[in-house]
C-alpha positions as a LaTeX table, in Angstrom:
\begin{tabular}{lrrr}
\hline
Residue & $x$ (\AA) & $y$ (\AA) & $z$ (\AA) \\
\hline
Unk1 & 66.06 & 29.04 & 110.12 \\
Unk2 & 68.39 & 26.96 & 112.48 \\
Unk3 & 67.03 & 23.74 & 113.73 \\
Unk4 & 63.50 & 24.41 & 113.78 \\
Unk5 & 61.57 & 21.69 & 115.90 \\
Unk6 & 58.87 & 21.56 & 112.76 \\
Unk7 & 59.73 & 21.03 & 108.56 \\
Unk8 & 56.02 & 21.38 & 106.81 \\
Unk9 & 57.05 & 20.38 & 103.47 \\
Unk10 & 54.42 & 21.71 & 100.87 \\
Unk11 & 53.90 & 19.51 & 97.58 \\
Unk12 & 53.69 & 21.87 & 94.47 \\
Unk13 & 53.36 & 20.91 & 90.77 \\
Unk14 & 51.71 & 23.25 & 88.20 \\
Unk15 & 49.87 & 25.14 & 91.41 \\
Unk16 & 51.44 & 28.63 & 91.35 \\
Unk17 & 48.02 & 30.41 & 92.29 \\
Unk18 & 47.80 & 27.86 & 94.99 \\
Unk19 & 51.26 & 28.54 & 96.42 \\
Unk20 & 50.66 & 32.05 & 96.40 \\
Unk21 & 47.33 & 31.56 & 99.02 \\
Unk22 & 49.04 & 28.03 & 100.62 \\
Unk23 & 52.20 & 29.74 & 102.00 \\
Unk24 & 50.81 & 33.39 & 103.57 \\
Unk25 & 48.02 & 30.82 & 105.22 \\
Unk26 & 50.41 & 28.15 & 106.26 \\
Unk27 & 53.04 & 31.41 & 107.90 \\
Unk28 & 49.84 & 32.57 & 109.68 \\
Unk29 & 48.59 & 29.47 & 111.07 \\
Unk30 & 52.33 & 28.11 & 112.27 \\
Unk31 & 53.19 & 30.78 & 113.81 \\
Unk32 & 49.98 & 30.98 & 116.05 \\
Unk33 & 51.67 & 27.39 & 117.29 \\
Unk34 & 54.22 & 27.65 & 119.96 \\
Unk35 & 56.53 & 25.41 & 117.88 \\
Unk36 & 59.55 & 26.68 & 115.83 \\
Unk37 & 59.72 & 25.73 & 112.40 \\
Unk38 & 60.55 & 25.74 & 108.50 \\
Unk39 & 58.02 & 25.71 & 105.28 \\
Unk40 & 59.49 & 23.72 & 102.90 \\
Unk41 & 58.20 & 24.41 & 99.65 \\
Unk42 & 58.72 & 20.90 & 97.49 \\
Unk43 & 58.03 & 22.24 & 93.96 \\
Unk44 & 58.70 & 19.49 & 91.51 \\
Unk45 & 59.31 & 20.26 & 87.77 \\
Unk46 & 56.62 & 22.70 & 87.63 \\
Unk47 & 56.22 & 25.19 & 84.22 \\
Unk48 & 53.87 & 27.48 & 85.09 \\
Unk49 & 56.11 & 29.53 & 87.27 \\
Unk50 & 55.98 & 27.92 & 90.75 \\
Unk51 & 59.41 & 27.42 & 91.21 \\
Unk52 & 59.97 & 31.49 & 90.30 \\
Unk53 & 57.34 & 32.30 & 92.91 \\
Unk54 & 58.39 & 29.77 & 95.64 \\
Unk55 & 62.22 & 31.24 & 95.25 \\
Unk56 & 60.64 & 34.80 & 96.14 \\
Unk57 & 58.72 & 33.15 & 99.08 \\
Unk58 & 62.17 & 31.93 & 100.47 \\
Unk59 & 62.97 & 35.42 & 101.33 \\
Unk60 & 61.54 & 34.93 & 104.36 \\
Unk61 & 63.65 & 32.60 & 106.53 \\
Unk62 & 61.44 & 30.78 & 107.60 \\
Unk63 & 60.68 & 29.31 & 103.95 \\
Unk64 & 63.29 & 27.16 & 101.85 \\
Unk65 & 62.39 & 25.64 & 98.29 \\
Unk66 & 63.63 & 21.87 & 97.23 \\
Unk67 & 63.07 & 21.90 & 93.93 \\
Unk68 & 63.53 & 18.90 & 90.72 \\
Unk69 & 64.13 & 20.01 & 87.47 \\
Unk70 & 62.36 & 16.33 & 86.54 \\
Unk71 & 59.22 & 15.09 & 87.91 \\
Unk72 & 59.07 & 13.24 & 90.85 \\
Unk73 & 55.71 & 12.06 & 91.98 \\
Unk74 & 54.37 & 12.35 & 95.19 \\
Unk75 & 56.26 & 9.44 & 96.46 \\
Unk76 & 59.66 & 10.92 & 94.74 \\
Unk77 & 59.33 & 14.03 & 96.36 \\
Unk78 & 58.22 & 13.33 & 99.44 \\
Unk79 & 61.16 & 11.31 & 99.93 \\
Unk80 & 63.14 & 13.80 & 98.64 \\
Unk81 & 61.56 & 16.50 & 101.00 \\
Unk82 & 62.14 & 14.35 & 104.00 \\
Unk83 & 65.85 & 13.80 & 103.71 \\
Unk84 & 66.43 & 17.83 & 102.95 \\
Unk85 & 64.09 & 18.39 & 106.18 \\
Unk86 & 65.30 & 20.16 & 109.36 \\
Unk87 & 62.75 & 19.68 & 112.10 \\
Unk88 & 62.35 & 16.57 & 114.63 \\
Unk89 & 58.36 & 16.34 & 113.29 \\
Unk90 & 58.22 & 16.06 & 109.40 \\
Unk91 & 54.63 & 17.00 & 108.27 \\
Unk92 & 53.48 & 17.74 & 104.85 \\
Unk93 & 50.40 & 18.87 & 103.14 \\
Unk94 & 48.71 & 19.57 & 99.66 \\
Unk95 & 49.43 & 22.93 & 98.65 \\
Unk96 & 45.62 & 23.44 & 97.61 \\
Unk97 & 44.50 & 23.46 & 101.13 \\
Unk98 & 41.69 & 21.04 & 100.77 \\
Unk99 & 42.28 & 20.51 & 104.54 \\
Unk100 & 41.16 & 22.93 & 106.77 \\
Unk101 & 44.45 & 24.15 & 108.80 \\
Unk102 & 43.13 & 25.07 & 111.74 \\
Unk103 & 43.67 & 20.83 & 112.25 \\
Unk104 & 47.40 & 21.44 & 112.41 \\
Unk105 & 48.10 & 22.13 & 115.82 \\
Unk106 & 46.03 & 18.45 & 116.74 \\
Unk107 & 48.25 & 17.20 & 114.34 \\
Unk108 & 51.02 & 18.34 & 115.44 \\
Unk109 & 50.23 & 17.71 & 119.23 \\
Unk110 & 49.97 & 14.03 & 118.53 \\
Unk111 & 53.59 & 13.62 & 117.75 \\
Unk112 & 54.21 & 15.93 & 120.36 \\
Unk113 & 52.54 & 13.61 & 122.85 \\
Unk114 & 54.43 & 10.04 & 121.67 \\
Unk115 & 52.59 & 9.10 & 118.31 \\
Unk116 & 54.42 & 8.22 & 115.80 \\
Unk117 & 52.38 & 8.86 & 112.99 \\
Unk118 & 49.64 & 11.26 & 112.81 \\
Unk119 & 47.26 & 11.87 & 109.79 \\
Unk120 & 44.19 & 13.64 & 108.79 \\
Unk121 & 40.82 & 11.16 & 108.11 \\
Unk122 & 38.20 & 12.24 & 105.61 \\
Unk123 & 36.21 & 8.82 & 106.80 \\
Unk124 & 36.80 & 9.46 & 110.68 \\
Unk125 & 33.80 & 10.33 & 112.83 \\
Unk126 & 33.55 & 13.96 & 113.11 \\
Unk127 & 35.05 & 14.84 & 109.65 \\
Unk128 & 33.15 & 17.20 & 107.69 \\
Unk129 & 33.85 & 16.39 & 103.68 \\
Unk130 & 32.60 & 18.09 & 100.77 \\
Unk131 & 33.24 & 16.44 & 97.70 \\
Unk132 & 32.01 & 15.27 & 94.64 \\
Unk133 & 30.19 & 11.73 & 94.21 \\
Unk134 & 32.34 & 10.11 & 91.96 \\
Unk135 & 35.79 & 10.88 & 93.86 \\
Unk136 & 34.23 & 10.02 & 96.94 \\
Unk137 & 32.97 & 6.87 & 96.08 \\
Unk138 & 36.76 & 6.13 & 94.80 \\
Unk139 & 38.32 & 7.08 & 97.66 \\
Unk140 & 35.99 & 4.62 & 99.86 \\
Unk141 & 36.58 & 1.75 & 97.54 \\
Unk142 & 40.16 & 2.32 & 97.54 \\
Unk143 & 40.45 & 2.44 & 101.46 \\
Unk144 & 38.00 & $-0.75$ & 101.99 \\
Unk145 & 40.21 & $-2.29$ & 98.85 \\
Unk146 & 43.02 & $-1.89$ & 100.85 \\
Unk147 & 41.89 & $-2.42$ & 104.50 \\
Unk148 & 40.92 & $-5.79$ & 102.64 \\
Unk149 & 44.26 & $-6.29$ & 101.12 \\
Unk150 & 46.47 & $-5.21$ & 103.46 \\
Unk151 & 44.66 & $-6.07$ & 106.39 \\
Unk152 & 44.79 & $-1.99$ & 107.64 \\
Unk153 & 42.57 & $-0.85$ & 110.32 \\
Unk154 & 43.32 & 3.02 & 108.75 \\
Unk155 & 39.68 & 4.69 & 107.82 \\
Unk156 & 41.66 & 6.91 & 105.30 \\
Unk157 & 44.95 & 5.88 & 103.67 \\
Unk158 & 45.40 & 8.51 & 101.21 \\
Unk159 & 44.11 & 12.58 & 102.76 \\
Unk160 & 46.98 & 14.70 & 102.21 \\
Unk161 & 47.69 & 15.89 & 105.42 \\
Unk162 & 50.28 & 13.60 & 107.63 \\
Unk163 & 52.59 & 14.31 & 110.72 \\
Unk164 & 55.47 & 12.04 & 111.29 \\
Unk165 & 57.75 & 11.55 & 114.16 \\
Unk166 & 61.33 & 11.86 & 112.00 \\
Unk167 & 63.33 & 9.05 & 113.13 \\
Unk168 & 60.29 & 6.80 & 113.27 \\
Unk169 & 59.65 & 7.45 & 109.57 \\
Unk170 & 63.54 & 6.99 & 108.29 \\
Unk171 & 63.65 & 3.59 & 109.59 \\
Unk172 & 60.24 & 2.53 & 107.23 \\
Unk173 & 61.93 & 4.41 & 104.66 \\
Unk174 & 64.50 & 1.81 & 103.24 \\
Unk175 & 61.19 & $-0.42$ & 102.50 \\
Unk176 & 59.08 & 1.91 & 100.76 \\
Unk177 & 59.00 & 1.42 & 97.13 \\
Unk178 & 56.58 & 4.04 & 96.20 \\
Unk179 & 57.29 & 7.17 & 93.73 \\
Unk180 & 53.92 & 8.08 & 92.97 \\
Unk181 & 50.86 & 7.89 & 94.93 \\
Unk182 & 50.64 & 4.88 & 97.11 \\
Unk183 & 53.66 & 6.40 & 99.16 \\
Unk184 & 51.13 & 7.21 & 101.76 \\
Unk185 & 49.52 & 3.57 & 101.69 \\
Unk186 & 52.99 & 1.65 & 102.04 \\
Unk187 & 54.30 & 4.05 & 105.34 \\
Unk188 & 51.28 & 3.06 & 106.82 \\
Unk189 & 50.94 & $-0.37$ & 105.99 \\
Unk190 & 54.25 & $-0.81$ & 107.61 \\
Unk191 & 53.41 & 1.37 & 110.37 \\
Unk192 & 50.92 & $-1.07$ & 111.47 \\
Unk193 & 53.16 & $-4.20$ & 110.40 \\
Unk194 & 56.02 & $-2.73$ & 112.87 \\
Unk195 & 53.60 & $-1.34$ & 115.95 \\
Unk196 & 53.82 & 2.36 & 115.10 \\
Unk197 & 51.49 & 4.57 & 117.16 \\
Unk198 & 49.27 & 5.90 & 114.51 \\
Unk199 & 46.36 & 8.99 & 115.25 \\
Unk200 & 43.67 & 9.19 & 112.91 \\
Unk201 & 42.01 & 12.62 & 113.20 \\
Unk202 & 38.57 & 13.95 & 111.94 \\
Unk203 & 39.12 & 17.14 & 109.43 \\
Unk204 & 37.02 & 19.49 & 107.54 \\
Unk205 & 38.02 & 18.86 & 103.44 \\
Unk206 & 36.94 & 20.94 & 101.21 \\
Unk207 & 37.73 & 19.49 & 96.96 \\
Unk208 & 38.98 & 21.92 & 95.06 \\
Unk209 & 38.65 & 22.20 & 91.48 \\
Unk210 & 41.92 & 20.98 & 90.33 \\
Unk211 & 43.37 & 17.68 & 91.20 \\
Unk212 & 46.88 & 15.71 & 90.06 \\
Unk213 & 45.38 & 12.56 & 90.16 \\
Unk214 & 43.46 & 10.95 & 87.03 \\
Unk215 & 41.71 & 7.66 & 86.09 \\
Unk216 & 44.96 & 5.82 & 84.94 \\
Unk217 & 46.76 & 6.78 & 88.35 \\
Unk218 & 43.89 & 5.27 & 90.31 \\
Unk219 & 44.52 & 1.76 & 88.05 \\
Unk220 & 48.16 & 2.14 & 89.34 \\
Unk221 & 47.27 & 2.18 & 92.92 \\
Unk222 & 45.34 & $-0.78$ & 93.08 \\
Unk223 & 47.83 & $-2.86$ & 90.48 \\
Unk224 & 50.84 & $-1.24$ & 93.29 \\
Unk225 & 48.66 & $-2.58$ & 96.26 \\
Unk226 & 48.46 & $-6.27$ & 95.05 \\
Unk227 & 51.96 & $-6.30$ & 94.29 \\
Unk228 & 53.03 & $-4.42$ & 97.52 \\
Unk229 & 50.63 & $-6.80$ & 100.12 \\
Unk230 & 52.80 & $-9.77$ & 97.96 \\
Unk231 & 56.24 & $-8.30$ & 98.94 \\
Unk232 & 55.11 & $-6.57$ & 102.79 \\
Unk233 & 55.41 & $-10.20$ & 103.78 \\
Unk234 & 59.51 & $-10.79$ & 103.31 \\
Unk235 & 59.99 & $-7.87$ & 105.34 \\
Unk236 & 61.14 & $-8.71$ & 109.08 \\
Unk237 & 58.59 & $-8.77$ & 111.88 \\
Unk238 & 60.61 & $-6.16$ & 113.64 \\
Unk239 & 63.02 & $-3.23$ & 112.88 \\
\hline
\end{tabular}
């Protein structure tokens, strides 16, 4: 599609029956939005046929695939996703759906109306969460961990469902250091360091079955916090 006002990129590894409910969802809800725009299907290094079934989604023009033959990360391909995007708002989303789409449009109206960042909250008043114990009690340690550490007002750091104003996010981008899964956590870190307008939004989330994320990852993010809050403080006051 040319210049589409919107790029949704949509993060795919190993999640082919996902992908085939994610993208006939996302085409329904976007174009109930008076906004013009392009699905960008971000399928890294997947072997369970994603990438086949993502090239036959591109059919449509609305859809385009960026796809790694090696693994990324989040981080990795987010980045990755973000310099191939089109659109003036750069949103993505996890391809499971966890979120509750019918959030988009607020989402999308924030950066519409001046914010720079916009992003779903599991921990904002008004969010309706169902999840298991033991990953929710993670997820609210790792938020107060690095509200602590980082000195963050953000409820929730790490929901995978985040609206960007383009330009705004390029010029963070040559001080993020993240691959994997603390991308999320270092954009807005320096969001708040630099005066960024960030929305926090209440959503309905919904955990599905299958998750990316195990034990040793969750290690990683709190080792890549500690050495991230030592290094957020060479960067300048200002960009």
């Amino acid at each position: 599609m040319t210049n589409p006002k919107l790029t949704v990129a949509i993060l795919v590894y190993n999640d082919v029956e996902a992908l085939k409910h994610a993208i006939p969802k996302s085409v329904e809800i976007l174009n109930c939005l008076n906004i013009s725009y392009e699905i960008l299907i971000t399928e890294d290094a997947s072997t369970d046929g994603s990438y086949e079934v993502a090239l036959d989604f591109s059919k449509d023009p609305h859809i385009r695939v960026n796809h790694s033959d090696m693994r990324r990360g989040k981080g990795g391909a987010i980045n990755d996703a973000l310099e191939d995007s089109s659109g003036e708002i750069f949103c993505f989303y996890d391809v499971d759906l966890s979120t509750d789409l019918r959030s988009l449009e607020e989402l999308i109206t924030n950066i519409q109306n001046g914010a720079d960042i916009a992003i779903g909250s599991r921990l904002a008043p008004g969010s309706q969460v169902n999840r298991k114990g033991g990953r929710n009690t993670a997820s609210i340690i790792y938020n107060k961990f690095v509200r602590i550490i980082l000195k963050s007002k953000i409820q929730d750091h790490q929901c995978g469902f985040k609206a960007f104003n383009k330009e705004r996010l390029k010029k963070i981008m040559p001080y993020i250091s993240a691959k994997k899964w603390t991308w999320d956590t270092e954009v807005l870190a320096l969001g708040q360091k630099w005066g960024y307008k960030i929305i926090e939004i209440p959503v309905v989330w919904t955990q599905t079955g299958k998750t990316n994320l195990c034990f040793h990852d969750v290690l990683d993010m709190g080792w890549s916090v500690l050495k991230f809050a030592v290094k957020i403080r060479s960067f300048p006051d200002k960009i």
